[in-house]
C-alpha positions in Angstrom: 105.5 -7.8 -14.6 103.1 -9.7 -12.4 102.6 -6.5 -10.5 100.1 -4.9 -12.5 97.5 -7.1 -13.0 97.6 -7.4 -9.3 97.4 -3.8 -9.1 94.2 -3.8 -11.1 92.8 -6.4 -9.3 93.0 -4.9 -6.2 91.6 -1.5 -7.6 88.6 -3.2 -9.0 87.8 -4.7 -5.7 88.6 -1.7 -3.6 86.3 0.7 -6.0 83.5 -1.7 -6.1 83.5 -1.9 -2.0 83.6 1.8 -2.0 80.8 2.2 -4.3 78.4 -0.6 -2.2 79.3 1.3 0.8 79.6 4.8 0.5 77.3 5.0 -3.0 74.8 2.3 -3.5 71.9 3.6 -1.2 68.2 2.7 -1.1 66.5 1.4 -4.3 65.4 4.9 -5.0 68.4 6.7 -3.9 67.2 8.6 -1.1 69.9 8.6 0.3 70.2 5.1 3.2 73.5 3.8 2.9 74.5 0.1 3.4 76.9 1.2 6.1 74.4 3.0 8.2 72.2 -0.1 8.8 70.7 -0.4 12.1 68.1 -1.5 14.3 66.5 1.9 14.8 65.7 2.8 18.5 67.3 -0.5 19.4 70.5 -0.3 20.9 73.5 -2.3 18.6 74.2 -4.7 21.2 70.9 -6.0 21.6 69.3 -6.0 17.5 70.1 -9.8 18.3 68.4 -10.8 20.9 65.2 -8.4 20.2 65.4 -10.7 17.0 64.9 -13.5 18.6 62.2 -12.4 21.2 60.4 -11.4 17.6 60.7 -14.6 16.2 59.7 -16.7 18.8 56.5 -14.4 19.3 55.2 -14.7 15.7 56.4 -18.2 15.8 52.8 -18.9 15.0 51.1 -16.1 14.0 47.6 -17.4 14.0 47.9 -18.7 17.4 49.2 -15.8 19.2 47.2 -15.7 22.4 48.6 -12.4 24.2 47.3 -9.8 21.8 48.0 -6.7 23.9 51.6 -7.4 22.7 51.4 -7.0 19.3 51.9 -3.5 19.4 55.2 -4.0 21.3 56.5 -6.6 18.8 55.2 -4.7 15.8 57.2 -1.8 16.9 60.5 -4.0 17.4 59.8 -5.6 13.6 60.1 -1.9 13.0 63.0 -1.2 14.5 64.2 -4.2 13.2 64.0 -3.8 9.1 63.1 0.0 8.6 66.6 0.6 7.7 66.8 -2.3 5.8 63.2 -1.7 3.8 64.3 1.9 2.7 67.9 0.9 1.7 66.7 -1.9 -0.8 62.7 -1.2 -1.5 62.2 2.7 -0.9 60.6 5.1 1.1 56.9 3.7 0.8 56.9 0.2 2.1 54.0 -0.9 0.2 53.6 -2.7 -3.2 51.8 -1.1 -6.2 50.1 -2.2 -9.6 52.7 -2.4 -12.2 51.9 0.2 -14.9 53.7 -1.0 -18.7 56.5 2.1 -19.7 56.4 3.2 -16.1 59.5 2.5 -13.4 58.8 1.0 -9.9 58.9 4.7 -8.2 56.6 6.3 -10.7 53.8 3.2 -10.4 54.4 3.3 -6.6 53.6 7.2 -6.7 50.4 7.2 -9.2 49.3 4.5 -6.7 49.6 6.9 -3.5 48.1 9.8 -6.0 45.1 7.1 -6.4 44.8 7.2 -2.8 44.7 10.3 -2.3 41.7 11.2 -5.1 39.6 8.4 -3.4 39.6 10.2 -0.3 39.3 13.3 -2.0 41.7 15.3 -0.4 42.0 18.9 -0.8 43.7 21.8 0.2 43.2 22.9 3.5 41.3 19.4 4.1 43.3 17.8 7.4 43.9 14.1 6.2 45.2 11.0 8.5 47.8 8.2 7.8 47.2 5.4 9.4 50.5 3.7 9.6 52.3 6.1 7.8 56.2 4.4 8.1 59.3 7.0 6.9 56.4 8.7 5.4 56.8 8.1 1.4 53.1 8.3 0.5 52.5 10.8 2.8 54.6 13.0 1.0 53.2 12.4 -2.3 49.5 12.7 -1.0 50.6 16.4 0.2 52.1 16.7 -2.9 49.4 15.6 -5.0 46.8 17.5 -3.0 48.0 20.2 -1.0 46.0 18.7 2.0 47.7 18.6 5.5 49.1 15.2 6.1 49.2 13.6 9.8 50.7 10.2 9.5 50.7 7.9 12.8 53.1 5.1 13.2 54.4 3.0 16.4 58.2 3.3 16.1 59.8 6.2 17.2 62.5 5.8 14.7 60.5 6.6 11.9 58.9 9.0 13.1 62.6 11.0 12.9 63.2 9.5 9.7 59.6 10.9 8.2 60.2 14.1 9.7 63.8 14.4 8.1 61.9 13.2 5.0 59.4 15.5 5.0 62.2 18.6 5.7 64.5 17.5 2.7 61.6 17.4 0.5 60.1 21.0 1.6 57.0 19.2 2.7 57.3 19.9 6.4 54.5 22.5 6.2 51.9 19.9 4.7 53.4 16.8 6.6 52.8 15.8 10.2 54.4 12.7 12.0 52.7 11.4 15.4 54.4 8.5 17.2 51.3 6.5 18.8 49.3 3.1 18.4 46.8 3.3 15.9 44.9 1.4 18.4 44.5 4.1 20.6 45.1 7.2 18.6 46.0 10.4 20.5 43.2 12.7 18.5 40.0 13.9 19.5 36.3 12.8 18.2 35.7 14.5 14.8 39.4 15.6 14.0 40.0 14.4 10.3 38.9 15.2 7.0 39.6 12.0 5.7 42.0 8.8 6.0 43.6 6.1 4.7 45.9 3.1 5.8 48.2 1.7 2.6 48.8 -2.0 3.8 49.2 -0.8 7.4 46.4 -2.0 9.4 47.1 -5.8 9.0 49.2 -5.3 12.1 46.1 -5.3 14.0 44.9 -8.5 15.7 41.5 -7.3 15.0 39.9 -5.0 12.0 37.4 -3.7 14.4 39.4 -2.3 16.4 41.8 -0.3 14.4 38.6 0.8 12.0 36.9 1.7 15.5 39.6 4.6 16.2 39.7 5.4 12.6 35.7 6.2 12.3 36.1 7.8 15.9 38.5 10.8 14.8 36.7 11.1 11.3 34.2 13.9 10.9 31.1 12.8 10.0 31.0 12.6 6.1 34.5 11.9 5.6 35.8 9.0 3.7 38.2 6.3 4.8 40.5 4.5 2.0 42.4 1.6 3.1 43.8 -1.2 1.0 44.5 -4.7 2.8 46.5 -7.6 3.1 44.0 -10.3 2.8 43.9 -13.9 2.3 41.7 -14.3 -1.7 39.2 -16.7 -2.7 41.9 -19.4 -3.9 42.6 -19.5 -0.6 42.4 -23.3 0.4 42.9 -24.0 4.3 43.1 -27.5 3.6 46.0 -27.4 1.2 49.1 -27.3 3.1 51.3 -25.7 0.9 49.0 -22.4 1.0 48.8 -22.7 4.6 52.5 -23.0 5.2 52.9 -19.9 2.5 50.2 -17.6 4.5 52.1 -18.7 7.7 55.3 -17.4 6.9 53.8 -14.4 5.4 52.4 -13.6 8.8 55.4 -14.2 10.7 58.0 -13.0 8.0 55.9 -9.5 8.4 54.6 -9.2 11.9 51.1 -9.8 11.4 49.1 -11.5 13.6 47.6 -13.5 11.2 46.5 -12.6 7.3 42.7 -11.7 7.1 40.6 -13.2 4.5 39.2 -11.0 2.1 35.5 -10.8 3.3 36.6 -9.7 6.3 37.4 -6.6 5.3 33.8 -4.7 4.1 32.5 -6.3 7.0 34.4 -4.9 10.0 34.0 -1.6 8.4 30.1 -2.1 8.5 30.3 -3.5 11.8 31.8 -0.2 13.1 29.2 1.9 11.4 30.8 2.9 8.1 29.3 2.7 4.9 30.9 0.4 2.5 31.1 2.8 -1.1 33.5 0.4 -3.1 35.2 -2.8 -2.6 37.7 -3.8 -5.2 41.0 -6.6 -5.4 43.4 -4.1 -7.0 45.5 -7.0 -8.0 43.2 -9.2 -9.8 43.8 -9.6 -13.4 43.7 -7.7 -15.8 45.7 -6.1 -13.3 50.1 -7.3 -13.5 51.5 -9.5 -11.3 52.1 -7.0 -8.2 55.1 -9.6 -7.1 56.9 -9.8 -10.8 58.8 -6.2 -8.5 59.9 -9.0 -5.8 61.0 -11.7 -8.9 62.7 -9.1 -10.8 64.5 -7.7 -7.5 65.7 -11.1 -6.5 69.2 -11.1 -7.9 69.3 -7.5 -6.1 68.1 -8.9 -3.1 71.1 -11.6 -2.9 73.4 -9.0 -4.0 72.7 -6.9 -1.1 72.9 -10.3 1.2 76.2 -10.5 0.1 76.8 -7.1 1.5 75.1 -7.5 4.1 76.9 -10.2 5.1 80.4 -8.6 4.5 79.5 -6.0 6.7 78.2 -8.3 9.2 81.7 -10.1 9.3 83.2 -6.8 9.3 81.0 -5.4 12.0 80.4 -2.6 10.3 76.6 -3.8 10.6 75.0 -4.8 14.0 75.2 -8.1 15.1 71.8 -9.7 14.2 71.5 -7.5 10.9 72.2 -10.6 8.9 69.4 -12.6 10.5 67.1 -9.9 10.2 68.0 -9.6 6.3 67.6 -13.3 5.7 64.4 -13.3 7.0 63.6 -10.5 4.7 64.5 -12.5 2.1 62.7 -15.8 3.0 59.5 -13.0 3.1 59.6 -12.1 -0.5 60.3 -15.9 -1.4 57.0 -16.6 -0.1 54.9 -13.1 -1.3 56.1 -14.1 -4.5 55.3 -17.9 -4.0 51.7 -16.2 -2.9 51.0 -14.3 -6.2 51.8 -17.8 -8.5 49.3 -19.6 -6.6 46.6 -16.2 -6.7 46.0 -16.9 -2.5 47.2 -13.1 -1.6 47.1 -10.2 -2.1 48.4 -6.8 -0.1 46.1 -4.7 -2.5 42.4 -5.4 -1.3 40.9 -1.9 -1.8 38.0 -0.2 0.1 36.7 3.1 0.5 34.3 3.8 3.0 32.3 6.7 4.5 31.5 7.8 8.1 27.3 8.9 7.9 26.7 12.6 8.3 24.3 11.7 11.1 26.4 9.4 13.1 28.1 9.8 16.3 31.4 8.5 17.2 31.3 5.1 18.8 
């Protein structure tokens, strides 16, 4: 008689391992499963130790002295959390305005479409991405528009994972992925139509310098969108408790150090663009952009619990688990950001590159 209940117990716990592994996929169901989780180009035996050589370089972000490495340690965040950012957040790794009656996805692609009127994309119009990831607002921009899409990005890994994107979705005709550093961009003077960067170019130590290359391949007349993770005017450098919150923001997130928000209009002006709109996308009477990371924080411990499973398992890389929990400690502190009002990964502006001007 005490056989059966055993029997269901052991069912229950048997189907609901098989559905977190083989079912439960990213948080839009594009298909990343919990069991393939890796470190991208990294090899399994090392996601570890490139953790730690991340960690201690963004130790302290706004201190980091050897800036040529960014790029390098950007790429191995990369490698590091793509997997893990498109199983539990999505194809777009970027936030958007929460619209009332709408689901996450459907704000997240009306934000992209936004994007993609700004820079008034058309068809046959040849458009950039700057920092394009696995390529989910890239596709809806082609979508939206029928322009040609080229999306740049660092990590090799996505690259194949936008272009297997961009194949399942038919898109592969409109949607181009480059693997380079949006430093140095492998284009010629005058090649776009347009661009636009959606939270992407805080990797860069400098403004200038990514907004340099950006204004370089632009034709003359075109318009640059780009919306920013800046620092806002609550901002208090003497308060600790913001300080320690921008901090971790920084090194949860590779970025060497969080730019305040008028620093944004005016590297674009110091490069030679003209500044058409400037706008805080996430100030009132705007929703809380982070109520997504509240509201996804019972998810987010749910999927540590896999994660950790697998981990013991090792069905997951060793070092997955670390790279998760700092994942985790990240949102803590975005959402501790939006309470206080000090952050925000929205900071819109649209620029334009003067008919007369030459590249610089």
């Amino acid at each position: 008689m005490d056989f059966l209940p055993l029997f269901i117990t052991g069912t229950l716990v048997a189907a609901t391992l098989y559905w977190f592994l083989f079912i439960y996929g990213s948080a839009e169901r594009q298909g990343k499963l919990a069991v393939n989780l890796s470190g991208g180009s990294i090899s399994s035996e090392k996601i570890q130790d490139k953790y730690k050589q991340y960690w201690s370089f963004f130790r302290r972000p706004e201190k980091i002295e050897t800036t040529e490495k960014v790029p390098d340690f950007v790429d191995t965040f990369y490698n590091l959390v793509t997997d893990i950012y498109e199983w539990g957040w999505g194809q777009s790794f970027h936030f958007a305005r929460p619209i009332p009656g709408k689901s996450d996805k459907e704000a997240t692609r009306l934000h992209e479409e936004m994007v993609a009127d700004l820079v008034k994309a058309k068809p046959g119009d040849r458009i950039l991405d700057v920092g394009c990831g696995v390529g989910g607002p890239m596709r809806s921009i082609a979508a939206h528009s029928k322009a040609n899409v080229v999306g740049i990005t660092i990590n090799d890994y996505q690259v194949g994972r936008a272009r297997l994107h961009n194949k399942k979705a038919g898109l592969d005709a409109l949607c181009e992925v480059v693997c380079g550093n949006f430093l140095e961009m492998p284009f010629s003077e005058g090649t776009f139509d347009g661009a636009y960067a959606i939270e992407a170019t805080c990797h860069a130590p400098k403004l200038e310098d990514v907004y340099t290359e950006i204004y370089r391949v632009l034709k003359p007349g075109s318009l640059f969108v780009s919306l920013e993770w800046v620092s806002t005017d609550k901002y208090d450098t003497a308060n600790p408790e913001h300080v320690e919150i921008i901090e971790e923001i920084a090194r949860g997130n590779a970025l060497p150090g969080v730019k305040s928000y008028d620093d944004v209009a005016k590297a674009a002006k110091k490069v030679g663009f003209e500044v058409l709109k400037e706008e805080d996308l996430a100030k009132p009477p705007a929703l809380p952009w982070w109520d997504r990371l509240k509201m996804g924080r019972l998810a987010y411990w749910r999927n540590h619990v896999l994660v950790t499973v697998l981990a013991a398992f090792r069905i997951a890389p060793k070092g997955t688990l670390e790279v998760h929990e700092m994942l985790v400690e990240a949102a803590d502190y975005l959402t501790r950001s939006g309470d206080a009002g000090i952050f925000s990964p929205m900071h819109l502006i649209v620029c334009r590159k003067p008919e007369s001007s030459k590249s610089c």
